[in-house]
N, C-alpha and C positions, 0 to 999 in steps of 0.2 A: 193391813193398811190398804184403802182403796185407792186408785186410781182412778185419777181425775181423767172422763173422758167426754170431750167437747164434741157432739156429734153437729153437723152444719148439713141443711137441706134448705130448700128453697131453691134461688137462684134466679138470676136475671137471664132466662131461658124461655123454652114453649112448654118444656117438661116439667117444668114449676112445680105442678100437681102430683104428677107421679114421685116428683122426689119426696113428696110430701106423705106420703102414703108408705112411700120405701122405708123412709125412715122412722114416722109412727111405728110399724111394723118391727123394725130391728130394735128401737129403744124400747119396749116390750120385752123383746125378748134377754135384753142382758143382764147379766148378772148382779144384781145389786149388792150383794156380801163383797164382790168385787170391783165394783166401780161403780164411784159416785157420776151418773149421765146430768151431763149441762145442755140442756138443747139451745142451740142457735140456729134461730133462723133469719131466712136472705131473703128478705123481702124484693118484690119484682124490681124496684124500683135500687138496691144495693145494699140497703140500711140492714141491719143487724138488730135483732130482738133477740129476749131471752125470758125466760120464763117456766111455771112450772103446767099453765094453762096448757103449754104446746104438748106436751106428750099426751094427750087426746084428738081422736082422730075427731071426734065430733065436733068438736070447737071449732071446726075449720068449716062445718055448713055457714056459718055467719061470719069471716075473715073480720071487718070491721069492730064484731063486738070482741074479736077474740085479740086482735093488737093492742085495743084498747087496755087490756090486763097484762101483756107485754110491759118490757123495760127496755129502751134502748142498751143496745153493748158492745164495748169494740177491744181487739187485742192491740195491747200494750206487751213491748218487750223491755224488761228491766235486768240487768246483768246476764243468766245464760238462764232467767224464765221469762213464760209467758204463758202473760196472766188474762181473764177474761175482768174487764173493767164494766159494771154494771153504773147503768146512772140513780143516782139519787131520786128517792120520792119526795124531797122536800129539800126547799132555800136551805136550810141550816144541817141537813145531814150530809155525809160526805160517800160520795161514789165506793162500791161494793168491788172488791180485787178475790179473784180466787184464779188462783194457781192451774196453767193446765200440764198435764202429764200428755197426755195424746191426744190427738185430732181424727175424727172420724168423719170423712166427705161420704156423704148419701145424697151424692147430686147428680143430677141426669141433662145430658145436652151441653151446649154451647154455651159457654161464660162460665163456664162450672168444671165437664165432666173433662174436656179439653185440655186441662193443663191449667188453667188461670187460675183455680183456687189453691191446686196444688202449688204453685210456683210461690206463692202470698204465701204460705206452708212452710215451704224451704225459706224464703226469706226473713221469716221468724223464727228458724231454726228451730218449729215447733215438729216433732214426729208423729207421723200421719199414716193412715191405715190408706192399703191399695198403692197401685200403679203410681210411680212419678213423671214427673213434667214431660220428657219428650216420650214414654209409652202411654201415655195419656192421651195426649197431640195426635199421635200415630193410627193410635187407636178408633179416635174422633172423625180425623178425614178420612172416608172412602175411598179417595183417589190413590192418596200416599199411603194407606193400609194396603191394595193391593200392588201397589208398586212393592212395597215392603214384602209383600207374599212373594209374588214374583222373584225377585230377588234371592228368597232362601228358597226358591222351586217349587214351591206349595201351589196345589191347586185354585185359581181363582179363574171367573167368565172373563173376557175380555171387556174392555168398557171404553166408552167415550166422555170426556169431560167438557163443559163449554162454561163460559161464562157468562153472564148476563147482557151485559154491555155488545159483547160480538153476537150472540143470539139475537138480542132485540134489534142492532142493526141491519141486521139482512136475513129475517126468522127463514124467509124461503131457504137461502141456502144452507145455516143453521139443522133445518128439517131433512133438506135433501141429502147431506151428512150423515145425520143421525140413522137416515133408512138406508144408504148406501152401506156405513160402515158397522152398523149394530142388526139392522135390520128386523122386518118384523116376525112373531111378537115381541116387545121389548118391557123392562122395568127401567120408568125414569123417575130419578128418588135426588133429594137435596143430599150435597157430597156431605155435612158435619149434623148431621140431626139422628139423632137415635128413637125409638119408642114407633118405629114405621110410622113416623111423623112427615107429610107430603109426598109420601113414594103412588105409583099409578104405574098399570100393566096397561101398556097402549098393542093396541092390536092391529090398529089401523092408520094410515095419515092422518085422518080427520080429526082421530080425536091426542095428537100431536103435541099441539101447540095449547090445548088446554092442559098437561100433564105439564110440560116443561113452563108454563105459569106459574101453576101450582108451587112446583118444586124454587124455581125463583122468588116465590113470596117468603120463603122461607131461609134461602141462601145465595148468595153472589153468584153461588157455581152448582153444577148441577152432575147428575154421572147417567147416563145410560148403558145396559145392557142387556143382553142376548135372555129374554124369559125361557125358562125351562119348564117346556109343556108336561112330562110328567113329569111332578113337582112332588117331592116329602121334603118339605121341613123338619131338620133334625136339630136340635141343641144339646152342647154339653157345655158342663162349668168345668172350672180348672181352678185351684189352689195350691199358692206354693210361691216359688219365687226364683230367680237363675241359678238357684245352688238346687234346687229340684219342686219336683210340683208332681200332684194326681189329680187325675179325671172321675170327673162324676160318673154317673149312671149316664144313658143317654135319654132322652124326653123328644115325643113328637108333640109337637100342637096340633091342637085338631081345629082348625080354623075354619070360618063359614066363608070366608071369600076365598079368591084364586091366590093371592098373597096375603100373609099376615099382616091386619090393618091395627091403627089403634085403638078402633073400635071392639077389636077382636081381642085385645089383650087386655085392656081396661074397661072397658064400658058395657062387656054383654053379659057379666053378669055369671060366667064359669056354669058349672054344674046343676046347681042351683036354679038356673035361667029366670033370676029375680033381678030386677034391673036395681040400681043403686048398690051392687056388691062390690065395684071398684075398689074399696075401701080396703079390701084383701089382695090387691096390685096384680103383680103376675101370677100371685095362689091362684089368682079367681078363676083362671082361662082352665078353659076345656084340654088336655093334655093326657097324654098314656106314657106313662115312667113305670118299667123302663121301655122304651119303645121298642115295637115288634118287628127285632131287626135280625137280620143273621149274624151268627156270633161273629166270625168273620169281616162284616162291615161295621158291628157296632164297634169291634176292637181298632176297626183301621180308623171310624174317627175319635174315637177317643187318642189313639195315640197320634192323630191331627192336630187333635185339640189341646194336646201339650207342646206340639210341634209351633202352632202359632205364637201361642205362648210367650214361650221361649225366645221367638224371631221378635218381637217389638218390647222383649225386656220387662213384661209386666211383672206385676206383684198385686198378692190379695187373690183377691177372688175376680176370674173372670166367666163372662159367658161368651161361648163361640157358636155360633149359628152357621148352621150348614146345608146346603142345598143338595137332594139328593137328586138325582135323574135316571128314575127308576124303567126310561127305555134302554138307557146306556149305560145303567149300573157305572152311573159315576160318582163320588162325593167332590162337591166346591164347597172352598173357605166363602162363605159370604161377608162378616162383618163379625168384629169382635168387641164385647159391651165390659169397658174395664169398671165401670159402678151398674154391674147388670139391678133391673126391677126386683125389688124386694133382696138384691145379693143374694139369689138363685139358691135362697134355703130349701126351698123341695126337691132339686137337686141331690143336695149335700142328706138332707133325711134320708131320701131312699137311698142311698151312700150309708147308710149307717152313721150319720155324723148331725147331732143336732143343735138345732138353730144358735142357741147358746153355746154350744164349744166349738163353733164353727169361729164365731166372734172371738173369741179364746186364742184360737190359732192366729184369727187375722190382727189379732195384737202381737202375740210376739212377734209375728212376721213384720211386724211395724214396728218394734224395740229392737230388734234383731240389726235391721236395715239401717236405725238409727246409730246403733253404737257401729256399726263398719263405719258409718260418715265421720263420725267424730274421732276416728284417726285420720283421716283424710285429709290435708294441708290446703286452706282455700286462703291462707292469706303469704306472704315469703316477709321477711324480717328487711327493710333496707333505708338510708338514709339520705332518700330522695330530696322530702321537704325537708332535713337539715339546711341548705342551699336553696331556702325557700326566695329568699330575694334576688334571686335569678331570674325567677318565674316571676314577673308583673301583672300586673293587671290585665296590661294590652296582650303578656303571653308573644310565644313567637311570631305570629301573624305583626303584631303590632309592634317592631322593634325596627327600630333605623336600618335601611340596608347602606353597608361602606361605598 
């Protein structure tokens, strides 16, 4: 019997695109003897389509002519399912219901990767693949992920946070902070954005207050810290969930700028150096897996990188990026991606694990997680509103005082 599984990308985000590519990508790869895929997508705007146009990545060069073969669709919850409710193609037929078994988010960024689709998830009591609501959140803000690090003793840079509002009112001294207490070189990056979306390595004053711009156009609050001049970028993925989890291979990027930009993950085009390759997501980037590391450092971040993990409660598949600093043979937690690009299948390949039973596991892990909640008592039995005529309209505020 298949299971019904509701994959949802899009999203009212910047990452819109990438989630779009992520998930072409994964719905490809699953199982069809096993699960019948519904694609929803989250149009920028919030609305909900469905379709069978969407699982082509091409369709998406023309979005206009490709919505147009779209159906609107929203979840409906009826006794203890939920169902994906399609609209009718005509006055006289009646709206299309099919049952969903599981939810699978393939969303990237803010309004999506943060918690808010998951939390819509939980309140449908619909069971959902990956990280929930507060390792989601956690995961999302920069500020509160190293505080989070901090916390369990994990290595993280030091960092400054500002807001917008106090920045723009007195940017002089805003700046004079930022050099005082970070100083230079520095990386100043938007605190909740993923896909190195508005991040800038400032080297100097001058070019300052255009980086901390940048990174403002894109979020309320902003983080700077300490650039590490000799720089390797290192990532590993992790699967698994609080009861236990394993580490990828480790992977370098081989990136053409001094930090990995989004230009460098999506748009240059990987190996190949064919421009329009984006369309193969984080596949496309230039990268050496497993990366040419000492066995030694590559063992200490991998077991880093279950160590994160662990500390903000995820679940599913994550990716954890790591900063090496190859004058101080140091490794830092940089930032942790709980719906990484493409869910970090070339990862898990050169792991010996592929792209389809990788999906495999992140179901059960998702049934598994479901059936603990549903012993779990979210409601107590008591006969409050028996005594409902106590409670008035006007309620305590509005009752006579003696």
């Amino acid at each position: 019997m298949q299971t019904n599984l509701a994959v949802f990308f899009g999203g009212r985000s910047v990452e819109h695109e990438v989630s779009v590519i992520s998930a072409v990508q994964a719905m490809g790869q699953i199982n069809r003897d096993a699960y019948r895929v519904l694609p929803i997508y989250i149009k920028k705007s919030g609305e909900l389509v469905t379709g069978d146009v969407l699982f082509d990545i091409e369709n998406y060069r023309d979005l206009p002519a490709l919505l147009r073969q779209t159906r609107p669709a929203s979840l409906v919850r009826r006794g203890d399912r939920t169902f994906l409710r399609v609209a009718s193609r005509g006055r006289f037929s009646k709206d299309e219901e099919t049952p969903i078994d599981l939810a699978f988010p393939i969303v990237h960024g803010t309004n999506c990767e943060d918690g808010t689709l998951q939390g819509y998830l939980e309140f449908l009591g619909l069971p959902y693949i990956g990280c929930d609501v507060a390792a989601s959140a956690v995961g999302m803000d920069k500020a509160v992920f190293k505080a989070v690090m901090q916390q369990a003793g994990l290595p993280v840079l030091p960092c400054v946070t500002l807001r917008a509002r106090a920045y723009f009112a007195d940017r002089e001294a805003a700046q004079k902070r930022l050099a005082d207490e970070v100083g230079f070189p520095m990386v100043v990056k938007p605190v909740n954005l993923g896909s190195s979306v508005g991040i800038t390595k400032v080297s100097d004053p001058q070019a300052l207050d255009d980086a901390a711009s940048l990174a403002f156009s894109f979020s309320d609050r902003i983080l700077a810290e300490p650039a590490v001049s000799a720089l390797r970028e290192i990532n590993c993925a992790v699967l698994g969930d609080a009861d236990g989890c394993e580490a990828s291979v480790c992977e370098e990027p081989l990136n053409a700028d001094e930090i990995l930009s989004y230009e460098n993950k999506y748009l240059g085009g990987g190996k190949s150096g064919k421009a329009g390759q984006g369309s193969k997501g984080m596949a496309s980037l230039d990268r050496k897996i497993p990366a040419d590391l000492p066995k030694q450092t590559s063992e200490e971040i991998r077991a880093l990188a279950c160590a994160v993990f662990r500390a903000i409660g995820a679940s599913g598949v994550a990716r954890i990026d790591f900063l090496l600093d190859t004058r101080e043979n140091r490794v830092y937690v940089n930032e942790i991606n709980t719906i990484p690009g493409s869910l970090a299948f070339y990862l898990w390949e050169a792991s010996g694990l592929s792209y389809p039973a990788l999906i495999d596991r992140l179901a059960d892990l998702a049934f598994r997680r479901q059936r603990v909640r549903e012993t779990t008592l979210f409601a107590i039995e008591t006969n409050l509103l028996s005594n409902a005529s106590g409670f008035g309209a006007k309620g305590a505020k509005g009752s006579k005082r003696a």
